[in-house]
C-alpha positions in Angstrom: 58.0 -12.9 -181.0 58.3 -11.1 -184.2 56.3 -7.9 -185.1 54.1 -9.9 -188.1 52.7 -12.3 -185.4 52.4 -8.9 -182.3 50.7 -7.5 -185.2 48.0 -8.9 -186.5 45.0 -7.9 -188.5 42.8 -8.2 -185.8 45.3 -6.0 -183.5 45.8 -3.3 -186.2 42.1 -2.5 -186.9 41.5 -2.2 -183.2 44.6 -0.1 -182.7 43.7 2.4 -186.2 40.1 2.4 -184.9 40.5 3.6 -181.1 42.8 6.0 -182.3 40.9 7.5 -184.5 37.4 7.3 -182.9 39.6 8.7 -179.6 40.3 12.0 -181.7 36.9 12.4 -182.8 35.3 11.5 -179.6 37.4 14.0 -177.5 36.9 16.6 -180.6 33.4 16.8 -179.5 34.2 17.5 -176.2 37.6 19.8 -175.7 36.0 22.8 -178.0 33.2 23.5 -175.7 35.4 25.1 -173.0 37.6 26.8 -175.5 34.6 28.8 -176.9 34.8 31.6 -174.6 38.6 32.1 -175.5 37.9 31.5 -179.2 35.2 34.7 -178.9 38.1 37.0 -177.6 41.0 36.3 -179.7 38.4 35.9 -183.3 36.4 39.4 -181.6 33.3 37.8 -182.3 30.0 37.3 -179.9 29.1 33.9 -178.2 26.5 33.5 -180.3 28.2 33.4 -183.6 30.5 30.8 -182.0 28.3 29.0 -181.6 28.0 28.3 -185.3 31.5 26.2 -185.1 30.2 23.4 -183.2 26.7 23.7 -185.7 28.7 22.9 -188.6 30.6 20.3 -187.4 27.4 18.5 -186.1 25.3 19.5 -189.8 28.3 18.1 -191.8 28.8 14.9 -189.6 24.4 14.7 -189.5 25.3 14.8 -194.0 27.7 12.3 -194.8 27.1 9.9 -191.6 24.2 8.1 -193.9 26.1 7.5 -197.1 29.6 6.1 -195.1 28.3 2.5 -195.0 27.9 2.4 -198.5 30.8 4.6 -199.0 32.8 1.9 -197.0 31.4 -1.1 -198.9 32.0 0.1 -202.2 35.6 1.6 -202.3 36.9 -0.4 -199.6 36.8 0.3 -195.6 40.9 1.0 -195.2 40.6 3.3 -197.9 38.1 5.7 -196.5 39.0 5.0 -193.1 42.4 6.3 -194.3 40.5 9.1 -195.8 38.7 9.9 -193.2 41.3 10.4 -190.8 43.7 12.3 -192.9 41.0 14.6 -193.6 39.9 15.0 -189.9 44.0 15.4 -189.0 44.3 17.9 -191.8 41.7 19.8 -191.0 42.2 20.2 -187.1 45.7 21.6 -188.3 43.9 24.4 -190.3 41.6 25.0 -187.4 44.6 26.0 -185.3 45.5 28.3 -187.9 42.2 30.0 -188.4 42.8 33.4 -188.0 38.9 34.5 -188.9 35.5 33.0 -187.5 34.9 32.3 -191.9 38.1 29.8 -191.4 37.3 28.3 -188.3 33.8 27.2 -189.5 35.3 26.4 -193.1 37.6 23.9 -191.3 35.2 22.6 -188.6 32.8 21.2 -191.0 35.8 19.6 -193.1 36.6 17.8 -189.7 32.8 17.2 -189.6 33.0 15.0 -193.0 36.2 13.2 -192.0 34.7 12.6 -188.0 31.2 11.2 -190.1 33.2 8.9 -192.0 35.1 7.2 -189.1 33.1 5.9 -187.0 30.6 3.4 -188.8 33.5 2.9 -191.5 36.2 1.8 -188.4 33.4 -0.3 -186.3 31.8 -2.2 -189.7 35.7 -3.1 -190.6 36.4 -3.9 -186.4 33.6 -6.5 -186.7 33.8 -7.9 -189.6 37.5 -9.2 -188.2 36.6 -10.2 -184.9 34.0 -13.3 -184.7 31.1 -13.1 -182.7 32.4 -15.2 -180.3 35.2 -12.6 -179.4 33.7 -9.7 -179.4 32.8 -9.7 -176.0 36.5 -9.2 -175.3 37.1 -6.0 -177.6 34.9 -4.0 -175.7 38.3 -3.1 -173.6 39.6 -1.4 -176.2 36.2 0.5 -177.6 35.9 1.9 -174.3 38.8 4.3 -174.4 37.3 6.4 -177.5 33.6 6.1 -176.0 34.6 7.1 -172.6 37.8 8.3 -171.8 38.2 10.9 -174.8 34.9 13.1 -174.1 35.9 13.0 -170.4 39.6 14.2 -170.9 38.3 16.7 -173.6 37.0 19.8 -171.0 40.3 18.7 -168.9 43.0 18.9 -171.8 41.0 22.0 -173.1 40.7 24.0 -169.7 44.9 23.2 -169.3 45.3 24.5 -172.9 43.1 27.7 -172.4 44.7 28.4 -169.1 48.2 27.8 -169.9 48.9 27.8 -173.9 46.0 29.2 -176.6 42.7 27.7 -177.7 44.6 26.7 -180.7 46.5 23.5 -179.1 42.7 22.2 -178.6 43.2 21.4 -182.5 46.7 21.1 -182.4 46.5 17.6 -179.8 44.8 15.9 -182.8 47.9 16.4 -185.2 50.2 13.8 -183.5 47.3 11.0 -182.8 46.3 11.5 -186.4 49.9 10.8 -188.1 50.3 7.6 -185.9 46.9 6.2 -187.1 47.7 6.9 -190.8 51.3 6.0 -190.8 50.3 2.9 -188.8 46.8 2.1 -191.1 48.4 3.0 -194.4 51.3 0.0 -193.6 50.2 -2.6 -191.4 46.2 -2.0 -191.9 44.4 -4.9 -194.4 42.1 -3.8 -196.9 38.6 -5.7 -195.6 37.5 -5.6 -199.4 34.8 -4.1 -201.2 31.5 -5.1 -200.8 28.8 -6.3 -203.0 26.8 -3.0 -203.7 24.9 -0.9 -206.2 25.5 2.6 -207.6 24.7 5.1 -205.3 20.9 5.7 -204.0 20.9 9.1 -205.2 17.8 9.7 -204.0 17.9 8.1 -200.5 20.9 10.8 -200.3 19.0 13.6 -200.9 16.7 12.5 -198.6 18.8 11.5 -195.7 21.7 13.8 -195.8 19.3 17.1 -195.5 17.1 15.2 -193.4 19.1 14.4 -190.8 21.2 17.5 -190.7 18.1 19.7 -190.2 17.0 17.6 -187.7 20.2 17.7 -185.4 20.4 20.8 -186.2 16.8 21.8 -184.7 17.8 19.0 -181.5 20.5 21.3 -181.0 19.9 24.8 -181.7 16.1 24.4 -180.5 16.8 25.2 -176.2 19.0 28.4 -177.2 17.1 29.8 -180.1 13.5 28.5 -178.9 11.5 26.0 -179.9 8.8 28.3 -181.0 10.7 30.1 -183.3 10.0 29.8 -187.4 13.5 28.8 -187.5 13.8 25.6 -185.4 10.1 25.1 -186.1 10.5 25.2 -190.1 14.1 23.0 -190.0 12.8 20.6 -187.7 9.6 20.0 -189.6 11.5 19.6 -193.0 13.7 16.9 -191.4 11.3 15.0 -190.1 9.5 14.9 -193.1 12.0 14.2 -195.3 12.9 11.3 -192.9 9.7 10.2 -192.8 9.5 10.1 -197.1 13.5 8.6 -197.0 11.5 5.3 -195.0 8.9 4.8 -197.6 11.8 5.3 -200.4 14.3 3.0 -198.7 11.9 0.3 -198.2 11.1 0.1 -201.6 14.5 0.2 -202.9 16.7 -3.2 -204.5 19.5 -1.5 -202.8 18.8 1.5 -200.4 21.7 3.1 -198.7 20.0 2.5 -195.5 19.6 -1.2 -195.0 16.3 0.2 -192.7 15.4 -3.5 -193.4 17.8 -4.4 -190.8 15.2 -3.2 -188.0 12.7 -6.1 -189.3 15.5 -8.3 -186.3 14.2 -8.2 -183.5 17.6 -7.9 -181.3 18.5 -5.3 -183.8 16.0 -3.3 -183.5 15.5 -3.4 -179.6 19.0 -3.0 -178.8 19.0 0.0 -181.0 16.4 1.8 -179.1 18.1 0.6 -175.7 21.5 2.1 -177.0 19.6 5.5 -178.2 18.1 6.2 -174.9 21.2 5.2 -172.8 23.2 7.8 -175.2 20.6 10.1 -174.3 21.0 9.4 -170.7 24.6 9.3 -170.3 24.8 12.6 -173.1 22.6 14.3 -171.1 23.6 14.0 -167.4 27.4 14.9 -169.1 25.8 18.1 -170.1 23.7 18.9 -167.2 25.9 18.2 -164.4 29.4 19.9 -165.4 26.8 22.7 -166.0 25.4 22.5 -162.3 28.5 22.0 -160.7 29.8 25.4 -162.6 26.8 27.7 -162.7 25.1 26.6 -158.8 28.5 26.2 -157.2 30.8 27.8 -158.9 33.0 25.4 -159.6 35.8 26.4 -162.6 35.6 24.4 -166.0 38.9 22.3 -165.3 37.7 21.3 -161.7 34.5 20.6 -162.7 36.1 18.2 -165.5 38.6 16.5 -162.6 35.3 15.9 -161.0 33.3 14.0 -163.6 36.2 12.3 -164.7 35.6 9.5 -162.6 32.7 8.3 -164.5 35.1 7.6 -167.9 37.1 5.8 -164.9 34.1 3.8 -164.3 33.4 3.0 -167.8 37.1 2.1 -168.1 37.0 -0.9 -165.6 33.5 -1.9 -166.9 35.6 -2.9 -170.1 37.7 -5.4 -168.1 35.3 -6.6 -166.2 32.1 -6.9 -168.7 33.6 -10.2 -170.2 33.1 -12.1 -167.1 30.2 -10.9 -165.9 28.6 -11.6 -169.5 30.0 -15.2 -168.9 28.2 -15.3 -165.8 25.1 -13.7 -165.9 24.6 -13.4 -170.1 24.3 -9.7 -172.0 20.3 -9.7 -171.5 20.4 -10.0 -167.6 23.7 -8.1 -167.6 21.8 -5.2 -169.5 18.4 -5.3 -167.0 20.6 -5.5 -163.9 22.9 -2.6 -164.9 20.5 -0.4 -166.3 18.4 0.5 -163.2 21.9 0.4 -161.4 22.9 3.4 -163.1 19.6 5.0 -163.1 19.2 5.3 -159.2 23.2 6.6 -159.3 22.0 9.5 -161.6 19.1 10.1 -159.3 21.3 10.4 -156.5 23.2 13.0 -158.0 20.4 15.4 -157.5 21.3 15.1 -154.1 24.4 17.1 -154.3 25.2 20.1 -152.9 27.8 22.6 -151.8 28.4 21.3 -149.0 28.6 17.5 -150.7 32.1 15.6 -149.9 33.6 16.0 -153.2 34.7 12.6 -153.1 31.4 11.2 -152.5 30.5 12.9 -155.7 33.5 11.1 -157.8 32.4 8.0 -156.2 28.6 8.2 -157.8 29.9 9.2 -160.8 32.6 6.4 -160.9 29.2 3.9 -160.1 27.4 5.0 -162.7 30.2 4.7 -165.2 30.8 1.2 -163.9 27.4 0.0 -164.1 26.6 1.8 -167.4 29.8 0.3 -168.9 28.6 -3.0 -168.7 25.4 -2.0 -170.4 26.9 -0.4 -173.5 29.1 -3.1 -174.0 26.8 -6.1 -173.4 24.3 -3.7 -176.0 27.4 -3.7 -178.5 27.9 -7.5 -178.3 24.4 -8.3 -178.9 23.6 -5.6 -181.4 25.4 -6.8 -184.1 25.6 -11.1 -183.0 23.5 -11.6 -186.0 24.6 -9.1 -188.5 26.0 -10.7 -191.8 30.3 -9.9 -192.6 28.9 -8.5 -195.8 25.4 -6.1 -194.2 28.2 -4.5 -191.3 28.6 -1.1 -192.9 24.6 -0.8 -193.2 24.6 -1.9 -189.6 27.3 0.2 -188.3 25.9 3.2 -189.9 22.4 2.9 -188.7 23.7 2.0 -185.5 25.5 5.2 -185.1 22.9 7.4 -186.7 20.8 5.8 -183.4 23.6 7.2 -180.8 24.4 10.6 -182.8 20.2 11.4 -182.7 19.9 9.8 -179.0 22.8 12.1 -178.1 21.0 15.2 -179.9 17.5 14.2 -178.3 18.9 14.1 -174.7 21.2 17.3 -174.8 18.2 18.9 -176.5 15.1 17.6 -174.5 16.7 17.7 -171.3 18.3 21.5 -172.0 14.6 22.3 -172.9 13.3 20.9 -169.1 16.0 23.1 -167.5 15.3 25.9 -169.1 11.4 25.2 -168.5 12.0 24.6 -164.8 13.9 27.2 -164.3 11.6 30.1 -165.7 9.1 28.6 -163.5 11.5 28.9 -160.4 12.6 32.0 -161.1 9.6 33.9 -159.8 10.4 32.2 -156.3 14.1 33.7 -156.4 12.4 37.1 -156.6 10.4 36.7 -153.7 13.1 36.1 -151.4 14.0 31.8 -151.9 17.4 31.5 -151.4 18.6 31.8 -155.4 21.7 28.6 -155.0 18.2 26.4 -153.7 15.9 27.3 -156.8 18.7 27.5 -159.2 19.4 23.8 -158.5 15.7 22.7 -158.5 15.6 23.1 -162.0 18.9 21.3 -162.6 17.6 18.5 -160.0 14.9 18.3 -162.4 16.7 18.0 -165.5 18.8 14.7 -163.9 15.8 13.2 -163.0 14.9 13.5 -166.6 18.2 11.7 -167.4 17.6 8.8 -165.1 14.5 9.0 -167.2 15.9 7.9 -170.2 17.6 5.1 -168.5 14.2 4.3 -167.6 12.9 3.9 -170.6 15.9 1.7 -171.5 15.5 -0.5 -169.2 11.9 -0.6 -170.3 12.7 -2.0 -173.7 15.2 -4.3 -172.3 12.4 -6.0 -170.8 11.0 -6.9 -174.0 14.0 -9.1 -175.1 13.3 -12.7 -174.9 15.5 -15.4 -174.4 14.5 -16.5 -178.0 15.8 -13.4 -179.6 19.6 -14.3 -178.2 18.9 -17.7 -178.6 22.1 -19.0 -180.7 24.1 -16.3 -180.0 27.7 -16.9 -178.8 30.5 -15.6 -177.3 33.7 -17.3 -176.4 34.6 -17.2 -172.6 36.9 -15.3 -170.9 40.5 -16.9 -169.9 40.3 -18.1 -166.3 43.2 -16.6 -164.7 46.2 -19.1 -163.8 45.4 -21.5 -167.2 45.2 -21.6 -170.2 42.1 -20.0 -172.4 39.8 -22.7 -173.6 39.0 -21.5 -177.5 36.5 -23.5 -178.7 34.1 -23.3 -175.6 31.7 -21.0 -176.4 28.2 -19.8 -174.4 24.7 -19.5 -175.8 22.9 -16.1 -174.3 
């Protein structure tokens, strides 16, 4: 078989793609533990680093609105190419940074480039595969969505134990050269779009918009939420993204297609995917930090430990195909929601004394189970979506996940902290301080299964007339052949 038929357009998207949403996925992750290193070497405080991971989330929050249109009008391999050069470029300067004015210079650079990538990269992945096959790709989306942020505290605990904070940029350098080389000759251009000049003003209204409000989701726990700071950013956000909605909607061609949400599937599915990114986000935030600050745990055991759950989420790729074949996305979604909701309830249950393996084994089930929610949500998100409306759709989709992920980190950081002022008065009285310290965390994961919760809750409002029509080619049954042209309704 030659290399022209092994590679084919379909093949190289999805190869380009997960390679370069896997570098910005684990990006988000593999700083974190490195932070505490960064501090010593740059002779700076915790809380000015701090500011490296706000200006990669403000300058992803600023040009995340304007990529679908970005995408559509100069042509998706282009920026995609863009995009990833910049983020490789820039993750080489990071390792070079020698002062905290560098490292921030470089990490918002990254921020543009990481922005870019993702609704640019999924807008050209399904525009090439059908609707009927995309069902099937979900095996090879998983790797960037679950894989990279577990592996990042791993790799980045290794590197900060054995080599320097620096290879945590360094790693990107090699995965970034592969993509580009590979993209820049194999990748097809998708084409430009039909679209207008820019909507200046729905820029100026989204980009600030949404970068204060990220930035109040996730400054607002360690800076307070009473404080003029978070209060005034917060409040300009949301009113700016309240005036962007009245401009957009009255707008020929608005760089937000917010039009899209008059779907029904899209719309639902879009709240069900921003609650279970707050769920999953959260509990990925709140129990590494359990594990290390109740039981001591270090960083790189804790990340062996929740590794198992990007295992889960792993063979929920191979297996979601089939079990959307047999039980369709909307029962698939309501059965695998609440799954996953009573496995992150049991991990309150934990303690010290806990068989660590029983813990890998929840996590594992919850990955599993959420798994085939996310990708049945992916498959029906976009079933309806028009070739040439994908990069509005990919881009709103992903603002959905980025302020879901915000919203849980932040809300459920808030509840922890809450809980555990109110505990803390208990600890001085004599409670044992390992049992009150994990109340409030306790706490804080039942407000994670919470989220799932109120997923599941809007899943129950599909009807089988919103996935009416929708299809999706069957699986191969193993032993014969693949039957192409039979195809499901859900």
């Amino acid at each position: 078989m030659t290399t022209q038929k092994l590679l084919t357009p379909q093949t190289v998207i999805r190869m380009v793609y997960v390679a370069a949403m896997f570098l910005v996925a684990m990006d988000a992750t593999i700083v974190n533990v490195a932070l505490l290193s960064i501090c010593e070497e740059l002779q700076i405080s915790p809380a000015a680093a701090g500011i490296v991971n706000i200006g990669y989330l403000v300058s992803v929050a600023l040009v995340l609105p304007m990529a679908g249109w970005l995408g559509d009008r100069f042509g998706g391999k282009r920026m995609l190419m863009i995009a990833v050069t910049l983020f490789t470029v820039a993750s080489v300067c990071c390792g070079f940074a020698s002062i905290l004015g560098e490292l921030i210079l470089f990490r918002i650079l990254q921020g543009i480039g990481g922005g870019l990538i993702a609704p640019v990269g999924m807008a050209m992945l399904f525009r090439a595969f059908p609707p009927q096959e995309r069902a099937n790709i979900s095996r090879s989306l998983i790797l960037p969505i679950a894989v990279a942020p577990a592996l990042g505290p791993i790799v980045s605990g290794f590197f900060v134990e054995q080599l320097s904070w620096r290879w945590c940029f360094y790693i990107n350098v090699p995965i970034g050269i592969v993509a580009i080389v590979f993209g820049l000759i194999w990748l097809k251009e998708s084409g430009k779009q039909p679209v207008g000049k820019l909507d200046l003003p729905g820029f100026l209204l989204s980009a600030p918009g949404f970068a204060m409000l990220i930035y109040a989701l996730s400054q607002g726990t360690a800076r307070g939420w009473a404080s003029p700071e978070i209060v005034i950013t917060g409040l300009i956000g949301v009113i700016f993204l309240a005036t962007l909605v009245f401009v957009e909607l009255r707008t020929d061609k608005p760089m937000l297609q917010l039009r899209l949400f008059t779907d029904r599937l899209y719309r639902t599915t879009g709240m069900i995917a921003l609650c279970t990114a707050a769920g999953l986000l959260g509990m990925l935030y709140i129990f590494p930090l359990m594990l290390q600050d109740v039981f001591g745990t270090s960083a790189l055991h804790t990340g062996l430990t929740t590794f198992p759950e990007a295992l889960g989420l792993m063979a929920a790729s191979q297996l979601m195909p089939r079990s959307v074949a047999k039980l369709g996305p909307r029962r698939l979604i309501r059965l695998a929601l609440p799954c996953a909701m009573v496995v992150f309830a049991l991990l309150c249950l934990v303690s010290a004394d806990t068989n660590p393996w029983l813990v890998r084994g929840l996590l594992l089930s919850g990955g599993l189970t959420l798994g085939h929610a996310v990708g049945a949500l992916q498959l029906l998100a976009f079933a309806r979506v028009e070739p040439a409306q994908m990069g509005q759709a990919a881009t709103l989709f992903q603002v959905q996940n980025r302020l879901g992920s915000a919203l849980g980190v932040a809300l459920l950081g808030s509840l922890l902290a809450a809980v555990s002022a109110a505990t803390a008065d208990a600890a001085a009285v004599g409670a044992a301080s390992e049992a009150t310290s994990r109340v409030a965390y306790q706490v804080a994961l039942l407000g994670a299964a919470g989220f799932l919760l109120a997923a599941w809750g809007f899943s129950l409002t599909l009807r089988e007339a919103d996935t009416a029509g929708v299809q999706y080619k069957k699986p191969p049954v193993p032993g014969g052949a693949m039957k192409e042209k039979t195809t499901v309704s859900v």
